[in-house]
N, C-alpha and C positions, 0 to 999 in steps of 0.2 A: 504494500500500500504506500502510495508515494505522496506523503501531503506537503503541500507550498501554503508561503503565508506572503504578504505586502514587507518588504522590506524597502523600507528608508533609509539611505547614504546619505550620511555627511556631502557637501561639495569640497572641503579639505580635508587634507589626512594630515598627521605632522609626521607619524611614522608611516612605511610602505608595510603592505600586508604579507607577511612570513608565510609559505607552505607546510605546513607539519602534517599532510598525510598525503601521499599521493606525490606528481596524478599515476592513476592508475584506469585501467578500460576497462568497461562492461556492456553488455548488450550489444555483442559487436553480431554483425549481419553483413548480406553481400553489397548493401547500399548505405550505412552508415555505422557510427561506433559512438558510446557515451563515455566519456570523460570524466573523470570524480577526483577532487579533491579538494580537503580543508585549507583553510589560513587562522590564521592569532591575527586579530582585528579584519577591520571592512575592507572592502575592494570596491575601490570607487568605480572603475567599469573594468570588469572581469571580461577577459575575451580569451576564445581559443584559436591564434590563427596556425593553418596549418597548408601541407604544398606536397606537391611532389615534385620528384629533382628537374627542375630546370625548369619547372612554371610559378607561374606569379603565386605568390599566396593569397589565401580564402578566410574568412574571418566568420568564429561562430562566436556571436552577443548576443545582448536584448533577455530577447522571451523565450530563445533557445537555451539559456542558460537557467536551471531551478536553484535558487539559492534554499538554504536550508538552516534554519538553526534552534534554539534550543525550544521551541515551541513546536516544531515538526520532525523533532529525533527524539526517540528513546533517550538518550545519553550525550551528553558531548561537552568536552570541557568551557568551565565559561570562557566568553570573548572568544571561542570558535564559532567556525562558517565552514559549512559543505558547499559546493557547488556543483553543478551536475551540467553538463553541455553537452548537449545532443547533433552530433553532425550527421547530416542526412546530406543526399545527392554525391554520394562518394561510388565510384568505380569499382565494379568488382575484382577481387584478387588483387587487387594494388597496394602500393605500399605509400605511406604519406609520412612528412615526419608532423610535430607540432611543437606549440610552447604555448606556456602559461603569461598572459598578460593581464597589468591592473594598469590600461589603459595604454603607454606606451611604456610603461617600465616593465618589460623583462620580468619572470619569477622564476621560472626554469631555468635549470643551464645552457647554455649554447651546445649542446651534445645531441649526436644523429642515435644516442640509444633510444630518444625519447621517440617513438615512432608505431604507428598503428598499421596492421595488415587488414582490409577488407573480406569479409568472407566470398568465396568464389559460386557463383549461382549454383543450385542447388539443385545436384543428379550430375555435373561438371567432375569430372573424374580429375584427381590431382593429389597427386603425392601428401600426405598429411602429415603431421607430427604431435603426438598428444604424451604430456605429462600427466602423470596420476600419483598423486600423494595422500594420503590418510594418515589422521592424530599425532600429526607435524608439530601441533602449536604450546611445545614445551620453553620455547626459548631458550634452548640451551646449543651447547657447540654440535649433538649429534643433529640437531633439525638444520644450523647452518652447512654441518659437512657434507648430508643429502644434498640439499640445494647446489652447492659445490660442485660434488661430483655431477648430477644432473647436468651443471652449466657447461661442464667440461666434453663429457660425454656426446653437447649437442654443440657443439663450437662449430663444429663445420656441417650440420644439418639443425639449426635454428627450431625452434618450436612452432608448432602454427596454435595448440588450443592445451590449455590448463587443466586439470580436472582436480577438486578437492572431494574426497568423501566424508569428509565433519572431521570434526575436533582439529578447528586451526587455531583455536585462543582457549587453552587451560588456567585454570581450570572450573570459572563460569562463565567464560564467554562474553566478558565484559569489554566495555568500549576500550579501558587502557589497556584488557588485552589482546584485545584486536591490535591494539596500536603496536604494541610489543613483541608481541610473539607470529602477527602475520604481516603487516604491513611493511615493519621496519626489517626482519631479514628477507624478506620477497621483494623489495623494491626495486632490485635491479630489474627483472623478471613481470613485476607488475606491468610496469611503466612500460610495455609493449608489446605484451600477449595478455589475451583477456583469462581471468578465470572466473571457472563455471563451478558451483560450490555446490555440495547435497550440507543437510542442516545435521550436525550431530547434538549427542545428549549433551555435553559439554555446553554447545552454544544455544540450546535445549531450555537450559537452567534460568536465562535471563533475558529468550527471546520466545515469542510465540509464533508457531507455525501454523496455528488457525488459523490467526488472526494478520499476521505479515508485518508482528510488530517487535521492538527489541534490537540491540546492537547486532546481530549478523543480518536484519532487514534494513538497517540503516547503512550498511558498508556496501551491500550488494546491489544493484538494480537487476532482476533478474527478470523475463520476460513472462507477462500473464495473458497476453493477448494473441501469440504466436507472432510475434515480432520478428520473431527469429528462425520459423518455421514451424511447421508442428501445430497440432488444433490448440488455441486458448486453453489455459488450466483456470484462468481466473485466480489462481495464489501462487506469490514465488516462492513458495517452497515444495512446490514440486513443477516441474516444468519440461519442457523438450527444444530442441532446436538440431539445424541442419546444419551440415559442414561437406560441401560436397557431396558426395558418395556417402556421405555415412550422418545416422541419426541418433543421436544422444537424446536419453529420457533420463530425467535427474528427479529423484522419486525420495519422499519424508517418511525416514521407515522412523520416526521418532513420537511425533505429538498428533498425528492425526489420524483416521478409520484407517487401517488396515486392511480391513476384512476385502472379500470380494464384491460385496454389495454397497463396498464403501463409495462417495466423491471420488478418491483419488484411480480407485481402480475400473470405475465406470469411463474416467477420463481415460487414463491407461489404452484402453480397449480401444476406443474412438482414435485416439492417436495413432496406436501400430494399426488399425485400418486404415488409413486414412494416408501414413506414409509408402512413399515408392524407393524407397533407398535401400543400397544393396546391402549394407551394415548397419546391423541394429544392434547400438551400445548402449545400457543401462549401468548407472550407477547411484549409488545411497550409502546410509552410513551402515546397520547393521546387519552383516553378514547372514548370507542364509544359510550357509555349510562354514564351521568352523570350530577349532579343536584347542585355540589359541587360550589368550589370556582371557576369553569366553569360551563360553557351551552353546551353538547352536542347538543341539537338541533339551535344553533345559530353559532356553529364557526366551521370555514370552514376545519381544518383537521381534528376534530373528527367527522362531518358530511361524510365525504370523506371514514372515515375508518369502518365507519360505512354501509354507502349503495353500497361501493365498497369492502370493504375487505373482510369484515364478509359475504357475501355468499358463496365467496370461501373454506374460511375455514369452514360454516359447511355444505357446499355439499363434504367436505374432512373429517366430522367428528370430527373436534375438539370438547372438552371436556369441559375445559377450557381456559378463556382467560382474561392477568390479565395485567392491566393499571397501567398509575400514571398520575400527573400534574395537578390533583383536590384536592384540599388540605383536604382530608376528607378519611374516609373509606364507601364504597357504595356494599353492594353483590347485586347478582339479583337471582330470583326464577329461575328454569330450563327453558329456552326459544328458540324460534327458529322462525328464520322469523323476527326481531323485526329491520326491513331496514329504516322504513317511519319517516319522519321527518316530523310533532313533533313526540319524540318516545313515545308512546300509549301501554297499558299493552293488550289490548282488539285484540283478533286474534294469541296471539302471544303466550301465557303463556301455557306450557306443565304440570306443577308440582306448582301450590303457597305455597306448604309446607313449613316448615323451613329449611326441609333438614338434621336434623340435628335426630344421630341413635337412640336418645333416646325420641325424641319427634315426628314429624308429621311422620317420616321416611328416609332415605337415597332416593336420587333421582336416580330412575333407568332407564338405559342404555345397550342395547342389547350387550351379549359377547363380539361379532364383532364389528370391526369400521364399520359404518354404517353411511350415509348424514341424518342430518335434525335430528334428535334424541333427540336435547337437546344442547343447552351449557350456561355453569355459566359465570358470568361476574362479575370483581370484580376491584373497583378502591382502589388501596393500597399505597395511596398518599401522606402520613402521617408518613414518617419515619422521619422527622425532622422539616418540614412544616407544616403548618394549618391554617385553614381559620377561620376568627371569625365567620362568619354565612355562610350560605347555602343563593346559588341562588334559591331553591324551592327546589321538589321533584322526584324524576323520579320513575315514578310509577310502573316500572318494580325489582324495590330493595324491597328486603325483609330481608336486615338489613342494616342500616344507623349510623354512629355513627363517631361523633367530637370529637375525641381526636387522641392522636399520639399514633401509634402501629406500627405494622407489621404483616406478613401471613406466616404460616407455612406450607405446604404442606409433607402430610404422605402419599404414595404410596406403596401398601403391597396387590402383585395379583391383583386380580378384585373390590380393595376396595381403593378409595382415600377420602384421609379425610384433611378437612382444617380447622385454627383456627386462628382467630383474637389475638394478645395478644395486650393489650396496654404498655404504657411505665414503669408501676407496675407490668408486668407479669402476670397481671390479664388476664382471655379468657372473650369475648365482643362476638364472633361471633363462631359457629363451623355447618360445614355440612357436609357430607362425598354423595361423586357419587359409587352407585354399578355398574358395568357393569357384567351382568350375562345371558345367558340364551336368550330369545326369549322376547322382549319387544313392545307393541304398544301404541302408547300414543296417545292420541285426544286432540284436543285444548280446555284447558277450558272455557266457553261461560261468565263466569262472573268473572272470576280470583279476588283476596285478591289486592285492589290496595295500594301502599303505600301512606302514610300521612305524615301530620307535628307527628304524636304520634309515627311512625314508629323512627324515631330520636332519638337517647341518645347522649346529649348533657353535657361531663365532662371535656371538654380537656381546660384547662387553656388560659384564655382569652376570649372563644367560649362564643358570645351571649345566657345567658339564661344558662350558666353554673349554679349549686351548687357552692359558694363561699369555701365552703372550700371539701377535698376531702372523707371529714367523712360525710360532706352532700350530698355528690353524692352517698356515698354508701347507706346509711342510703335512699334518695329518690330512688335510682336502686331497693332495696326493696321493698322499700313499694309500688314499679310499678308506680311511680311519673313521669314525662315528663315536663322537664324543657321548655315548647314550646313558643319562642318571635313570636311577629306581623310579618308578613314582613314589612322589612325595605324598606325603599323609594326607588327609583333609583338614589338619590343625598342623601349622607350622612350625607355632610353638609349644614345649614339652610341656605336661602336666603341670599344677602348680607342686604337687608332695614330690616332684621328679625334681624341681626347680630348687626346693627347699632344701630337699636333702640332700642334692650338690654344691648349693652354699654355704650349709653349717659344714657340711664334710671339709668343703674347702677351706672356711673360717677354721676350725677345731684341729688340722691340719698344721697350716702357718704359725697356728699360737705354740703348739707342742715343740716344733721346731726350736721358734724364737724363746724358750722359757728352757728347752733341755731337760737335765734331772730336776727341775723346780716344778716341772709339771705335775711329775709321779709323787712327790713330795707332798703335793696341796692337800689338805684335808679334805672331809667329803664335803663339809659345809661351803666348797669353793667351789663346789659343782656347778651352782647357779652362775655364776661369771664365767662357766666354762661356755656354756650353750648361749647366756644372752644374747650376748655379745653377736654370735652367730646368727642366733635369728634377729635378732636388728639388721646387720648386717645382709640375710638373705631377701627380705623384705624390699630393702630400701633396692636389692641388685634386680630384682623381679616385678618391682613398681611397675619399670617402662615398659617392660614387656606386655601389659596385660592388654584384654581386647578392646579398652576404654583408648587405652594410649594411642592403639594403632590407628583405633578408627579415626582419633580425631587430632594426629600428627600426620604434619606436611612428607609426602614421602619423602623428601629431600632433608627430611632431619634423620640422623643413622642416632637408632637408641644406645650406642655406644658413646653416643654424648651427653647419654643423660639428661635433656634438654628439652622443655616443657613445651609445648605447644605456645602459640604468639596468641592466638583467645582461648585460653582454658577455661573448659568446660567447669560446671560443680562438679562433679565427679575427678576431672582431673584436678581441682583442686583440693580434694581429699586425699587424691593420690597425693600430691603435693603435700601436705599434713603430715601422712603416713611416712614418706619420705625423710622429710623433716626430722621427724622424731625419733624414728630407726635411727637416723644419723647422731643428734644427741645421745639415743641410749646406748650406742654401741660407745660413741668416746669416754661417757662418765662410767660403760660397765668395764672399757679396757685399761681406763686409770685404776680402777680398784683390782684388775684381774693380772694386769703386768706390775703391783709392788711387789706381791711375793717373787716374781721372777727375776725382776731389777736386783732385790734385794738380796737374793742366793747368787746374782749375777757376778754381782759387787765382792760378796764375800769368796768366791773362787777367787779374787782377782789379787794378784802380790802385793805387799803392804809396799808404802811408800818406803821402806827404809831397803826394801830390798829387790826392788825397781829400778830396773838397768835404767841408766841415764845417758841420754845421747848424748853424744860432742862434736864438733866441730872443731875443724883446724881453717885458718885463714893462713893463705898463703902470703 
């Protein structure tokens, strides 16, 4: 929902108006592109002019530009302005550059990155390039090293379209961290390929996907009317658009009906009728097969999107369809059918190859969009996130792999080809779909199921990694599989397991430090034996408990002992409890280390016959 209000400029400014977000593209099409960015203070006349090389430049003002601010956004810091400019009458598949102007002064750099590509008319067969990254928006160095390798990766083949499948601002989706953790390490990258965004639970928390309202509706302009191809959804948080050859549906597996009978999947249906393009790509945030740092078969809206969506889309022909919000990377072999919870590889598997052109073969798909044929499923969840271990395995993946990457998608005629990179720019995964000609495929009766060995296990932290990354290479070689037990369903030991590791270890150190003083003590000393200890084991087993965890930042390690920044009433009892272990253990080990001192002492040679050091000066 895109609301304008009357805004009144100053006729002087005394300072010029700063950029702090942006610009960056949206809603880009074969005949125009939008334009977004903030400023710290007004913009007496805001303009976009823009050219291609060697013709006069074109100027988008006035009514074409939406300004915005804190009466028509969810969120936005004060003294900020959005701006939104809409260039229409643009050439298809061209390239233009532009700049940001508040009147004749300059806001942008004089740099040819700043530059927009046209989309090329629609059913236009042409080499494509699409990024895909999921639960990127940690802000931390592995979300910049993706981005990184990606950039590197595509240096000499350029991106033409973005894809995000939620979680780009952890951890509620708020406007500073929108600013944060997507805006500010993507801006090279913004600033001249558009991205096309599915709504995760993250950005879930502080935006509405009924309703079209909240900081990821404020950042995005995303298309409700088929602006960009594709029938009207009438809300941008689910939507479709064309790119040539191939048709992106971006679907809200998060806040809205689900079901079959739902809005979203009534639209669905109308849409894949309605389009003629040879590839049909869907993407959203929760996974419909996944074994990751979720359970498809256990939680309720990838079970949903799973035995209600996915048959629409493939009695529509989808190709592929690509996830986030499992902190892992997960492919599947070519499958169709695979509705039933638990999901089971048996009835369902068209192709168990790898897929991949150089080894078992590309997976093949009849010329025509055609129902039931086949589709890939891929969770790409890992652009800045990661799980330390795997809830199991879902035995429809025929490549699994813990570490942080992202997915490339190469589109060229009847051949799509896809590749894992991790956050080294290294390729982890690659398979490519032909669609050609007349194909029939039968169900395989025994399909390749996947295992714990299907697993490569390098991504920093990740249970059963290679400690350092010359050993992961070195074991990637030699076909090694770093594979751990499965872990318990509680991660941490009992609390009597806890306790009685701690007095052992307390009662331990003391007997040491005391010697023959200990055997010595009377029984009456018993009590100072053990306090101490359980003071002690208390105050070590505080952070551990499940108050702590849930409502400590992951990025605190309990090895710091180190209380949450809003503690709860509960953690502040912890805190108490704490506290006062620690008191009683100091005033129980003055009373329980005199007797030891003091038999310390009395072993020790009297002064009179206590060697004396010397020294000589030369």
């Amino acid at each position: 929902m895109r609301l304008a209000f009357p805004l009144f400029l100053s006729c002087f400014s005394l300072t010029a108006a700063e950029i702090t977000r942006g610009p960056y593209l949206q809603l880009g099409h074969s005949e125009g592109m939008t334009i977004v960015w903030r400023t710290q203070g007004e913009m007496e006349a805001p303009v976009v002019r823009y050219w291609q090389e060697g013709h006069a430049a074109k100027s988008c003002s006035g009514r074409s530009i939406l300004t915005r601010g804190q009466q028509s956004l969810s969120a936005i810091p004060e003294g900020q302005l959005q701006f939104e400019a809409t260039l229409t009458g643009l050439q298809p598949d061209h390239t233009y550059q532009y700049a940001i102007f508040d009147g004749d002064q300059r806001l942008t750099p004089d740099d040819a990155s700043y530059q927009l590509q046209t989309h090329p008319l629609i059913g236009e067969e042409r080499d494509t390039r699409v990024w895909v990254v999921g639960d990127s928006g940690t802000g931390q160095i592995h979300q910049r090293k993706v981005h990184s390798a990606m950039l590197a990766y595509t240096a000499e083949s350029p991106l033409d379209l973005y894809l995000h499948v939620g979680d780009m601002a952890y951890g509620q989706g708020t406007d500073p961290q929108f600013q944060s953790r997507f805006f500010e390490p993507y801006q090279v990258t913004l600033q001249s390929i558009g991205c096309w965004a599915a709504l995760g639970n993250h950005e879930g928390k502080s935006s509405n996907g009924r309703k079209g309202v909240g900081p990821f509706f404020d950042a995005y302009v995303n298309p409700t009317q088929g602006e960009s191809g594709g029938i009207p959804s009438g809300n941008e948080s689910y939507y479709s658009f064309d790119y040539g050859t191939a048709h992106f549906i971006c679907l809200n597996s998060y806040d809205v009906d689900r079901s079959e009978k739902g809005k979203m999947a009534q639209w669905l249906k109308r849409d894949l009728a309605a389009t003629g393009a040879k590839w049909i790509i869907g993407f959203w945030h929760h996974p419909p097969y996944t074994k990751g740092t979720h359970d498809s078969d256990i939680e309720i809206e990838l079970i949903e999107m799973r035995e209600s969506i996915m048959p629409i889309l493939e009695a529509g022909g989808v190709d592929l369809v690509l996830s986030g919000h499992s902190h892992i990377y997960e492919r599947s072999m070519l499958i169709d059918k695979a509705y039933h919870t638990p999901t089971a590889a048996d009835g369902v598997v068209l192709d168990d190859g790898d897929g991949h052109p150089t080894g078992d073969g590309a997976y093949q798909k009849p010329g025509e969009v055609t129902p039931h044929k086949g589709t890939v499923a891929i969770v790409t969840g890992h652009g800045g996130a990661l799980g330390r271990n795997s809830r199991g395995v879902m035995p429809i993946m025929r490549s699994i792999v813990l570490d942080h990457g992202s997915t490339i998608l190469d589109i060229s005629g009847d051949t799509l080809d896809a590749v894992m990179i991790d956050l080294n720019g290294k390729e982890r995964d690659r398979f490519q779909i032909k669609k050609e000609g007349q194909v029939s495929h039968e169900v395989i009766a025994n399909p390749r199921i996947a295992t714990r060995e299907t697993e490569e296990r390098t991504g920093a932290g990740v249970l059963g990694a290679p400690a350092t990354r010359e050993a992961a290479r070195l074991a990637k070689l030699a076909g090694e599989k770093s594979i751990p037990q499965p872990l318990p369903k509680k991660f941490t030991p009992s609390f009597r397991a806890m306790m009685s590791g701690a007095i052992s270890h307390t009662i331990r150190s003391r007997k040491q430090r005391c010697g023959p003083a200990w055997a010595s003590m009377p029984r009456k000393r018993a009590g100072p034996k053990v306090l101490p200890a359980l003071a002690t084991a208390i105050a070590m087993i505080a952070p551990y408990s499940k108050t702590w965890r849930k409502n400590t930042p992951r990025s605190t390690s309990a090895r710091n002992l180190k209380f949450p920044r809003a503690p709860t009433w509960r953690n502040s009892a912890w805190r108490s409890i704490s506290t006062t272990a620690s008191f009683s253990t100091s005033m129980a080990i003055r009373r329980f280390h005199a007797p030891c001192v003091e038999a310390q002492m009395a072993s020790l040679p009297s002064p009179a016959t206590r060697p004396v050091a010397s020294s000589t000066i030369a």
